[in-house]
N, C-alpha and C positions, 0 to 999 in steps of 0.2 A: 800533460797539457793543462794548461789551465782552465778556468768553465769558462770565462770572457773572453770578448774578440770585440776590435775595434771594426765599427760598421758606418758607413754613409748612409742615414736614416732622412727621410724627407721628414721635415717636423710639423711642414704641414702645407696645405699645395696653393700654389703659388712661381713667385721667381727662381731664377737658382739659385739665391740667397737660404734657401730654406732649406738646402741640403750641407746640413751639417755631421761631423764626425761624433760615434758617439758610442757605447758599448751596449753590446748582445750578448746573450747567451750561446757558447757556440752549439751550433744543431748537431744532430747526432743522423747518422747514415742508417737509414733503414735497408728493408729486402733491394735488392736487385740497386744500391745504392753504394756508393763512394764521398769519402768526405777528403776533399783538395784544402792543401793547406795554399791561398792565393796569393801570386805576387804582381800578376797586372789582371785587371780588369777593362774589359773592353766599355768604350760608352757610345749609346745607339740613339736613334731619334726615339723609340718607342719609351727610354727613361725620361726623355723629355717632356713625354705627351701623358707620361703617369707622374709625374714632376708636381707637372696640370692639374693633375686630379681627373683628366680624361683616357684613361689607360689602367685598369681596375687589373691586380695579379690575377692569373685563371685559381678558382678554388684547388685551396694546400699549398699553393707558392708564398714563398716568404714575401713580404711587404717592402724590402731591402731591394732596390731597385739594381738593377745588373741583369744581365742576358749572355754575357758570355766572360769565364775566364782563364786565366793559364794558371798552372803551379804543379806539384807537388802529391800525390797520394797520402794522405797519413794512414787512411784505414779505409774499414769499407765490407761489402759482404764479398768474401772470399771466392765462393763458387761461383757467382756473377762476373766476378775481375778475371778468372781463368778463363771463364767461356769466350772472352773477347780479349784473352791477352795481355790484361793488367794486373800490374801488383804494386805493396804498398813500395813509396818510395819514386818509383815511374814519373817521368814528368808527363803531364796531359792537358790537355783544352779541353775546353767542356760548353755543350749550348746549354741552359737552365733556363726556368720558366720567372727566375728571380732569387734573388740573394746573390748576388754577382758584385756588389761593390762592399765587399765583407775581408775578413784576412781567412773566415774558411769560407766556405761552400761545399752547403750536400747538390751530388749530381746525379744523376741515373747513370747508371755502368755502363748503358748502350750512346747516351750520346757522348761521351768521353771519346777524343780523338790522340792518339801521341802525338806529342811535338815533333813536328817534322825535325831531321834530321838538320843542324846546322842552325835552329831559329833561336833569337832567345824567347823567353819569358813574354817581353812584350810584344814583340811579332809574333806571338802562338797566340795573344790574346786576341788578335785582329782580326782572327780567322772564322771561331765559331759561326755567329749570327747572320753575319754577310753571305758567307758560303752556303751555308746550309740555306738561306733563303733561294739565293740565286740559282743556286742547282737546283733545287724545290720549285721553283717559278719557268723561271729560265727553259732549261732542260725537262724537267717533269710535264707541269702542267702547258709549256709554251712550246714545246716540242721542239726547241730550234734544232734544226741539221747543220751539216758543210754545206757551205752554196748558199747559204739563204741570209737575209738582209737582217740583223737585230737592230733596233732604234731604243736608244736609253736615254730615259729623260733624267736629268741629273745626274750627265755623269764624272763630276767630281767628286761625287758621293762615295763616305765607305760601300753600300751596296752598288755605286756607278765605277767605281775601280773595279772591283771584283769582276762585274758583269762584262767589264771592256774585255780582258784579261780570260778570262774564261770564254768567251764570246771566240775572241781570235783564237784563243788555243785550240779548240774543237772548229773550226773552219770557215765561219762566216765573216761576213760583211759587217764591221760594226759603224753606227753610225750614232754621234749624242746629240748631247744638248748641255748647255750650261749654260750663267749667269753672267759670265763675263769674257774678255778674249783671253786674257788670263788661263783664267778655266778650262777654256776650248783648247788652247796649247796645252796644258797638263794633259789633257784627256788622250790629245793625239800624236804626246811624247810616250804616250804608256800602251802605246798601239789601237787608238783608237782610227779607221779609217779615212772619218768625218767630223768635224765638231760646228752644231751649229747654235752660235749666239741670239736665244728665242726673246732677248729683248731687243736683239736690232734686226733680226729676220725671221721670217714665218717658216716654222719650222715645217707645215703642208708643204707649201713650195719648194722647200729648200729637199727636199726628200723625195719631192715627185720629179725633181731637177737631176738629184744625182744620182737614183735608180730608172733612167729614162723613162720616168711615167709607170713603173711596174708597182713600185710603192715597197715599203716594209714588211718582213713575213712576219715577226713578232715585234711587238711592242713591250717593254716594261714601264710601267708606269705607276710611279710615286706622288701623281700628283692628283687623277682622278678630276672630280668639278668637270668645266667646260671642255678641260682637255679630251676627254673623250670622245667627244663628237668630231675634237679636228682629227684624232690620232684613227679612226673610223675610214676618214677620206683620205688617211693616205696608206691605208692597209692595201698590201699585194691582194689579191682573189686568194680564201683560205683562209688569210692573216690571221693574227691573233694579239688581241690584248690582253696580257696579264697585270692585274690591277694588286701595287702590293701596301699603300698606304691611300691618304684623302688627305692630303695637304692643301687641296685646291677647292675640297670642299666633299660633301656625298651624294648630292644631287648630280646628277650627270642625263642632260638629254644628247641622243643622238639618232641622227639617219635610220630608222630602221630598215626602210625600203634599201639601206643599203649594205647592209646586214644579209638581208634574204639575198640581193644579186649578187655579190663577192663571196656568198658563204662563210664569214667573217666569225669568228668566235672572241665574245668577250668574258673574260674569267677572271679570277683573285683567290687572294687567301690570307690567313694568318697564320704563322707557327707558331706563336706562343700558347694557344691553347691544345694544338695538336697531342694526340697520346703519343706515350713513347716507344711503342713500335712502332708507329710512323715517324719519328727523326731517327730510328735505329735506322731502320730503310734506306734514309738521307746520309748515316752517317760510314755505310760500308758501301753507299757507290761512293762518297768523297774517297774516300781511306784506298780505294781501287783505283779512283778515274783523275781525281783531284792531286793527290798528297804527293806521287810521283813527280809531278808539273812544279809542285813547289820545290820536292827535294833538289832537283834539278834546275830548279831557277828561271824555265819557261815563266812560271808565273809568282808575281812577288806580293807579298805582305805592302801597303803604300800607310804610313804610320806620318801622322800631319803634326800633332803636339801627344807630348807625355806629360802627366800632371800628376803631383803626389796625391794620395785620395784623399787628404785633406783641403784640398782644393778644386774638388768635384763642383763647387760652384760656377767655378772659374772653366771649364770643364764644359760645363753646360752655357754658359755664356758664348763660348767660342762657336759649339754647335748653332745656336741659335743668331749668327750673327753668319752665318752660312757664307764663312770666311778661307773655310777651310776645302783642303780637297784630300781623300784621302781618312784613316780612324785620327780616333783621340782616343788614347789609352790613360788609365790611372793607375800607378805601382804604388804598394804596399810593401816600403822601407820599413827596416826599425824605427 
């Protein structure tokens, strides 16, 4: 192996122009560690928002921006890869807390997932960050059951595919949101219930309309700001908002008197700075509850553009022009 690896380095923050191709040292796999040799790399909004210079790596993460990719084992700590199954050679996904738009990648041995049976490369890379969020959000801390109402804001989003998908597999009601009718049709070709267009309809109404006035049990929500206060009045009694980015802002007032009378629970979180026995936790209910649905093609990988990672620019322009529905992946040809 040689000691260089070509890597997508931010050169300095700003547009995504300033994400250029460029060579690193390749990292070396420590304890309880695996080094992937990578051939797609997933791209997520949280690369965009460290792009910015507003998305700092958690201390020890590499500065090489990426959060999830597919490939290849070269190597790694031995008795760590037994304990969960892996050896070198093995094709796998991996969540990472950064160094994801690299040709290697060190990952922790527990969040390393196989490639589902049947997938390539690029659809294994689609899986990490989304999944693991949404079952972490979704399921985890939003508790959703069969029978109950999910409302997803954004959802032609890589996280708004996933949550649709996931949402109907395990038995609920789902219900979105998107930007366009476009959108809303994508959403409710990929088995979404409901799709409502929240620039031409209030999405309160539009949800107190089609749950007869009972309202949403959980909310996902990516947008945070004022959204909170309406997403508040249209929660069922119980409801729950899980809060998983602030695209709409961090200040959030709402209702509180209506808080205490619906018993309403408002929550969030991040996983990128989570330790890593909590996404092991994450990554053997997927591997149990998840990976089946996919081998079987209940639920599918939704992949929008693929872009050589030299054109990570290009990449991020397309996210930020919220054009898309569905990932954007980057592969790592010769």
């Amino acid at each position: 192996m040689t000691s260089n690896m070509r890597a997508v380095e931010i050169t300095e923050f700003g547009s995504p122009e300033v994400l250029q191709l460029g060579e690193r040292p390749v990292p070396k796999a420590g304890q309880g560690e695996l080094l992937i040799r990578v051939l797609a790399s997933g791209v997520n909004r949280p690369d965009v928002i460290q792009r910015k210079g507003h998305y700092a790596p958690p201390p020890g993460a590499s500065d090489i921006p990426g959060l999830e990719v597919a490939g290849v084992v070269e190597s790694g700590d031995e008795q760590a890869m037994a304990r969960v199954g892996i050896k070198v050679g093995d094709r796998v996904c991996a969540l990472v807390a950064g160094g994801g738009y690299a040709e290697l990648c060190v990952a922790p041995v527990e969040q390393c997932l196989p490639v589902p049976k049947g997938f390539s490369d690029i659809e294994a890379a689609s899986l990490p960050e989304t999944f693991y969020t949404v079952w972490s959000n979704v399921f985890d801390r939003g508790r959703l059951q069969a029978g109950e109402v999910l409302l997803i804001q954004g959802g032609s989003s890589g996280i708004g595919v996933t949550a649709i998908q996931l949402g109907k597999a395990f038995g609920a009601t789902v219900i979105v949101t998107a930007g366009t009718d476009k959108k809303c049709q994508d959403c409710l070709e990929l088995g979404a219930d409901h799709a409502i267009n929240y620039k031409t309809q209030d999405f309160v109404a539009e949800v107190k309309r089609i749950t007869d006035g009972k309202g949403a049990d959980v909310v996902l929500d990516m947008v945070a700001g004022d959204y909170v206060a309406r997403e508040a009045e249209c929660l069922a009694e119980d409801g729950r908002i899980v809060i998983i980015a602030v695209q709409g802002g961090v200040q959030s007032g709402f209702n509180a008197g209506l808080v205490l009378r619906r018993r309403l629970t408002i929550t969030g979180s991040t996983l990128r700075p989570r330790p890593v026995e909590f996404k092991a936790a994450i990554a053997r209910a997927l591997r149990e509850r998840v990976w089946p649905l996919l081998e079987s093609g209940k639920v599918r990988p939704i992949i929008h553009s693929v872009f050589p990672a030299a054109d990570a620019a290009k990449a991020h322009a397309l996210m930020e022009s919220n054009q898309h529905t569905g990932k954007i992946i980057l592969t790592w040809g010769s």
